[in-house]
C-alpha positions, -999 to 999 in steps of 0.1 A, spaced: 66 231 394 37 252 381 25 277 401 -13 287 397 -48 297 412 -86 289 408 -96 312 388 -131 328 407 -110 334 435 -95 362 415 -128 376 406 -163 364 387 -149 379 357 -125 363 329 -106 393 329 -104 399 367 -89 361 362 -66 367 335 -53 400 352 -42 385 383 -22 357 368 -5 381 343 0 401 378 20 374 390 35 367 358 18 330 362 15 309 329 -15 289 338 -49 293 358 -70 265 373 -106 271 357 -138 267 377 -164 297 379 -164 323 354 -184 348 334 -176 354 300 -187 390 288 -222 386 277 -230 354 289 -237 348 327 -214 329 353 -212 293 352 -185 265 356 -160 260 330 -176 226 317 -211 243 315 -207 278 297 -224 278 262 -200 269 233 -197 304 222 -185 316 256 -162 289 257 -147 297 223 -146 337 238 -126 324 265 -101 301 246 -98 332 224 -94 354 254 -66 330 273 -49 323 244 -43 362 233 -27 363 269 -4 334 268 -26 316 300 -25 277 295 -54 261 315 -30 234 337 -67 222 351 -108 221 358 -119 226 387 -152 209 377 -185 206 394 -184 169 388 -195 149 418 -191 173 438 -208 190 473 -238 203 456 -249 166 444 -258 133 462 -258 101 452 -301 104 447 -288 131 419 -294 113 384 -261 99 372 -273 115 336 -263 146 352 -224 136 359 -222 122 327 -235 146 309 -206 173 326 -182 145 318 -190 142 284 -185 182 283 -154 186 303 -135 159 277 -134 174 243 -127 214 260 -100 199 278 -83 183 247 -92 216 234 -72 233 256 -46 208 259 -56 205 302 -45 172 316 -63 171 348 -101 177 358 -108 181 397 -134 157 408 -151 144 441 -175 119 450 -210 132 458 -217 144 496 -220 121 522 -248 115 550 -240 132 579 -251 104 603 -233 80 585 -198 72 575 -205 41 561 -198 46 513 -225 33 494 -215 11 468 -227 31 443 -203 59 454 -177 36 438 -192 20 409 -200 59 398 -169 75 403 -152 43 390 -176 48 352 -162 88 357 -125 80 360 -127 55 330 -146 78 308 -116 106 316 -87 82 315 -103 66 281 -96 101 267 -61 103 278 -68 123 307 -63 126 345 -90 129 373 -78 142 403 -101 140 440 -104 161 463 -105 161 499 -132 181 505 -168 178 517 -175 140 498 -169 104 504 -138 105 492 -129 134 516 -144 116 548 -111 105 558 -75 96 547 -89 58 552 -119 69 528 -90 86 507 -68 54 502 -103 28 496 -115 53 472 -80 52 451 -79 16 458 -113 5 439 -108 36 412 -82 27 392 -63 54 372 -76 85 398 -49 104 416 -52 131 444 -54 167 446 -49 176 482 -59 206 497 -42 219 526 -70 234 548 -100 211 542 -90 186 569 -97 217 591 -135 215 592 -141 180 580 -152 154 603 -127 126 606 -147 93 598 -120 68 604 -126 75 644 -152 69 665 -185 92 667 -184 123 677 -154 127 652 -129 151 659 -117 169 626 -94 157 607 -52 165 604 -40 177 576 -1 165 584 -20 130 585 -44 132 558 -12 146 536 11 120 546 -16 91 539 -21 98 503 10 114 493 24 88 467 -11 95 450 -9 132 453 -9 152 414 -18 185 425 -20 211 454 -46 231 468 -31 257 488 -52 275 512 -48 277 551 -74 282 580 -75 281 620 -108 266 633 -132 293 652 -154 278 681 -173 306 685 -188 305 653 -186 265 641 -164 277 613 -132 279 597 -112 315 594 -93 315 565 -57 327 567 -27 334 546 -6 307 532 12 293 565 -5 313 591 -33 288 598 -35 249 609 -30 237 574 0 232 584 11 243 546 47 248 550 53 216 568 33 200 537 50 222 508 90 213 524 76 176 525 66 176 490 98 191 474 120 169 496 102 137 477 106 155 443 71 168 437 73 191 410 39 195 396 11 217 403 1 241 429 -28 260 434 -39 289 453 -76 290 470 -75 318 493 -115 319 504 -104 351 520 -127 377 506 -155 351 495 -160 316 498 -172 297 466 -196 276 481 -213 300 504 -244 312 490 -249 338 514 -213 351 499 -220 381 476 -193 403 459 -201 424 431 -167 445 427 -135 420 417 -112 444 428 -107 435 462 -110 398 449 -82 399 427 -58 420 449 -64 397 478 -60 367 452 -25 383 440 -11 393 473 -18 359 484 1 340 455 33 365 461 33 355 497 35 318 484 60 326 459 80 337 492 69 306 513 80 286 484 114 302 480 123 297 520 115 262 519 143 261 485 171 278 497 
């Protein structure tokens, strides 16, 4: 088992990241947003080739592998009316970094859906179908995410969208069933379970996303919690997962302090960033070792 974190949720910073996995004594970090001195923040896959090679140079010196990317590929920010030019252009990026870096899985989704319909284009498939070849081609493993995309609309979505990708596997996050609509029921959809969603795709899962939340009525929105203290129902997913042998990786995305898709989100000190970041893994590490013993 590899323990881990996205990296921006330890801070914008490269060394804000690499600081709080040395805190932890963590061998790897899950790259997604950062800023390289000098060079403004962007994803992994996108930062100019000089910042990239600062960063290698940076990760290396600390003894941090790189386990995965938590790419921008296909993901919330892009429909399926975005030009597929841009996902493979990001593909085409991600690849050679990753054999790089020696990273064997690159988080993907599957462009965000229409509200008023639950209904996947074909498209959707045929798209995310060309991006899984193009990263299995290479020797490499996408992982999808249940999160705000077709893929994410429901464990039923989960299972057709493995079914007509071959070669994609799962990366399940705990709390995201928590504020997505659950497209598999009738309209108005009630959100989804994450004991359910988690017990549906399983056998596909390769990865963990580990971040918990209780729903808030009051303001249409998720509160996020610490690991176990929410409806993510994260320990009864974590004791499932050992008891079948998983022993791969796991991932902490606290969205405690700020929320990486929020644009209204703005923190400009990584200090309370990172501490919240590495005060959430050690509670893991102890939510982990009760579910061992």
């Amino acid at each position: 088992m590899h323990l881990m974190g996205i990296g921006d949720e330890a801070g914008a910073s490269l060394d804000s990241q690499i600081q709080a996995a040395k805190e932890l004594s963590w061998k790897f970090i899950e790259m997604r947003g950062v800023e390289v001195p000098g060079f403004p923040k962007a994803n992994f896959h996108d930062i100019p080739d000089a910042a990239f090679d600062l960063a290698c140079a940076k990760l290396q010196e600390n003894g941090l592998g790189v386990y995965c990317f938590g790419s921008t590929i296909m993901n919330w920010a892009k429909t399926v009316e975005t030009p597929f030019e841009t996902t493979v252009a990001e593909v085409r990026r991600a690849i050679p970094r990753m054999q790089r870096l020696g990273t064997k899985f690159v988080r993907i989704m599957s462009f965000k859906p229409k509200e008023a319909d639950a209904v996947t284009p074909p498209v959707v498939f045929e798209r995310v179908r060309e991006v899984v070849k193009m990263f299995t081609d290479a020797g490499l493993t996408p992982v999808h995410e249940n999160c705000m995309n077709y893929g994410g609309m429901s464990s039923a979505h989960a299972l057709e969208m493995l079914d007509k990708c071959p070669g994609m596997k799962w990366v399940f996050d705990t709390a995201n069933p928590i504020f997505n609509a659950d497209r598999q029921l009738p309209a108005p959809w009630p959100r989804q379970n994450a004991w359910e969603f988690w017990t549906t795709v399983r056998d596909h899962v390769a990865h963990i996303h580990v971040k918990d939340a209780t729903w808030n009525p009051a303001k249409n929105d998720a509160d996020y919690n610490w690991p176990g203290e929410g409806q993510g129902q994260v320990r009864r997913i974590l004791a499932d997962a050992f008891s079948r042998g998983y022993d791969a990786g796991i991932s902490i995305e606290p969205h405690m302090v700020v929320v990486f898709h929020d644009a209204h989100a703005k923190v400009t000190n990584d200090e309370p960033v990172r501490q919240n970041f590495v005060e959430y893994g050690r509670r893991l590490e102890k939510l982990i070792a009760s579910l061992r013993t």
